[in-house]
N, C-alpha and C positions, 0 to 999 in steps of 0.2 A: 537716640543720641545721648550720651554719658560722657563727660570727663572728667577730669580730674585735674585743673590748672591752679595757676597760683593765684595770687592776691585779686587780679582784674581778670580772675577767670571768666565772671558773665559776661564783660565787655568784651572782653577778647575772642569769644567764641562766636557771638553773635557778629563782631566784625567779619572774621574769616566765614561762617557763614553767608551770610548775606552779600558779602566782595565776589563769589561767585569764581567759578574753574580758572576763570582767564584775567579777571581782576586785578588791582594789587590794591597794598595796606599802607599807610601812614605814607602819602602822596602829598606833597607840597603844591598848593595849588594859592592864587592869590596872596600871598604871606600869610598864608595858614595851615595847619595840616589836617587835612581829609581823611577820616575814618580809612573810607576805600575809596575807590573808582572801580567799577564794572568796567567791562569791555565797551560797552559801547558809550561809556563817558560819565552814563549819570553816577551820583554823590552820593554813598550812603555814611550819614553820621550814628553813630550809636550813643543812646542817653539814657545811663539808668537812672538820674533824676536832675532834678534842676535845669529845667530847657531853657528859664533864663538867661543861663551860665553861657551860652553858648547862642545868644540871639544876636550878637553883634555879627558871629559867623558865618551864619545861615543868608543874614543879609544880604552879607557878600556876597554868598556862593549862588543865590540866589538869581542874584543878577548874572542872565544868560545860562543857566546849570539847572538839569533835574538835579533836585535832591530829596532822598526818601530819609524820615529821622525812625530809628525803631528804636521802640520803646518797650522792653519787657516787664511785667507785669507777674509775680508770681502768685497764679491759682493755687499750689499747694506749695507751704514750706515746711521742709524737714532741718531740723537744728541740730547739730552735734557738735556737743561739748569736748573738749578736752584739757588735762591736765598742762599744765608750762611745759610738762617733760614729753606732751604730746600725747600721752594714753588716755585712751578714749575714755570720759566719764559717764557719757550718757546720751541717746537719741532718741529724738518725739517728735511725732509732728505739731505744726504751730496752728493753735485753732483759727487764726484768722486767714483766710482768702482773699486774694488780687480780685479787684474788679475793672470790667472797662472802665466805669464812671473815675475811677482813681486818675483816669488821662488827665479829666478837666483842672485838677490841680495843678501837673503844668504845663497845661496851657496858659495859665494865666499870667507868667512868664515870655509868654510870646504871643500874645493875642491875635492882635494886626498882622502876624503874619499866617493865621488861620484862615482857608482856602484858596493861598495863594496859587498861582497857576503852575509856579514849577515845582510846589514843594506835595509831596505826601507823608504822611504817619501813618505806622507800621504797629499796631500793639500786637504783642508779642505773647503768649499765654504760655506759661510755662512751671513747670517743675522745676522746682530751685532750692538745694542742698545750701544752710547756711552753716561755716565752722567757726565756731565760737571757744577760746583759748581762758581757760582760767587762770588769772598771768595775775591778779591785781590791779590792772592796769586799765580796764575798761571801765567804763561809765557805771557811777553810782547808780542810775535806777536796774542795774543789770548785777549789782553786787561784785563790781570790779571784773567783769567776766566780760571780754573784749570780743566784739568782729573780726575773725581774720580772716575770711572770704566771702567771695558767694558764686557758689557755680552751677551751672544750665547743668542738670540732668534730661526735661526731657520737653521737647518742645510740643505742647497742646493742640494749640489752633494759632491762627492771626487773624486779624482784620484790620484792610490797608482805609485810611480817610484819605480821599482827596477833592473835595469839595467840601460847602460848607453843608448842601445837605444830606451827606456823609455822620456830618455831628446829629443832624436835627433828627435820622432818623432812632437815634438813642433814647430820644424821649419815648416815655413807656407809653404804649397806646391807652393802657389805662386811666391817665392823666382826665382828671377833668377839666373843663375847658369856661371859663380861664384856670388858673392853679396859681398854687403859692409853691415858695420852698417847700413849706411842711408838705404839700401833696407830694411834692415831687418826691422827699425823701422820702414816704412811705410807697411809691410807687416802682422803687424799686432802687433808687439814686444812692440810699441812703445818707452819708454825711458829705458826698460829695456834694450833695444838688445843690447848696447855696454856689458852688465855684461852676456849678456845670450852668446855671440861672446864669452869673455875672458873664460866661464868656460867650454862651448862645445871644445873650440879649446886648452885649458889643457889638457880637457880628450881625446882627441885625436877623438872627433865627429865631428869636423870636420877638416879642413886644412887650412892655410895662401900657397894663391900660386901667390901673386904678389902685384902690387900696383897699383895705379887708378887715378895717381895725387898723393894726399895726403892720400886717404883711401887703406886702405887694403882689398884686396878682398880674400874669402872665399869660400869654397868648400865643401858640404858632403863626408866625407871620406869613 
């Protein structure tokens, strides 16, 4: 799967993906608008970040509605620069890689509504072409060199959550038992694990049952 769209190219492709042959896109439904609707009713929202943005919605929709939120994540990204005039100054891949644990970030935007009964999340593992315009105009840690897209090249793998022990089973089997942040993040979490710690041990996936010094240690419940 390759394209080549504009500005909300990843949104946009994972909407029509996902919306499925007989579906439709930007559906008004409760005084809101719906990513898609599938044929057979249920909600799909697309999110490529800040789920908080969008928890008042979900709320809603929630009430009486499947709704599936997908969330892409990109395992490889490729960056291509260009000039203001558009000509291409240069392509590389970016050493750093999507991981699942990046979900639990946010989630922490919408906690409470983790394993609810009508909702699923969708992460999305994907190849993701980012174009980047040398214009002046973009953000100083970037050297004035701006985002102007980001688009789905090629979709990896998925995995849907729909319950809470969906999330629990992310915890790395190697964990020792109890564990702190620090085990987790060396067990495979890495900088996630303090946010994937705070919204397991919410939902009650796992347990605080002491301290360790200054850490808290942790338990599957």
């Amino acid at each position: 799967m390759i394209n080549t769209w504009n500005e909300s190219a990843l949104h946009e492709t994972l909407k029509t993906e996902w919306c499925g042959p007989h579906g439709s896109v930007e559906v008004p439904m409760h005084g809101v608008i719906c990513d898609a609707v599938r044929q057979d009713g249920s909600i799909v929202e697309i999110q490529t970040t800040g789920f908080g943005k969008i928890r008042k919605k979900l709320e809603l929709l929630l009430c009486g509605n499947q709704v599936e939120l997908v969330y892409p994540i990109a395992v490889n990204l490729r960056i291509q620069t260009c000039a203001a005039d558009g000509t291409p100054i240069a392509c590389r891949k970016s050493p750093k890689h999507g991981s699942v644990y990046q979900l639990f970030g946010e989630l922490t935007g919408i906690c409470d509504l983790v394993g609810h009964p009508n909702l699923c999340i969708t992460a999305v593992f994907a190849d993701v072409l980012e174009r980047r315009v040398n214009d002046g105009t973009g953000s100083w840690r970037r050297k004035g060199v701006r985002i102007d897209s980001r688009e789905l090249e090629t979709i990896r793998d998925t995995r849907t959550f729909r319950s809470l022990s969906d999330f629990s089973d992310l915890l790395p089997e190697n964990l020792p038992q109890p564990f702190t942040v620090a085990d987790l993040n060396k067990a495979g979490a890495g900088r996630h694990a303090g946010k994937m710690a705070w919204v397991l041990r919410k939902r009650g996936c796992i347990v605080q049952t002491g301290k360790n010094k200054n850490a808290f240690l942790y338990m599957k419940s």
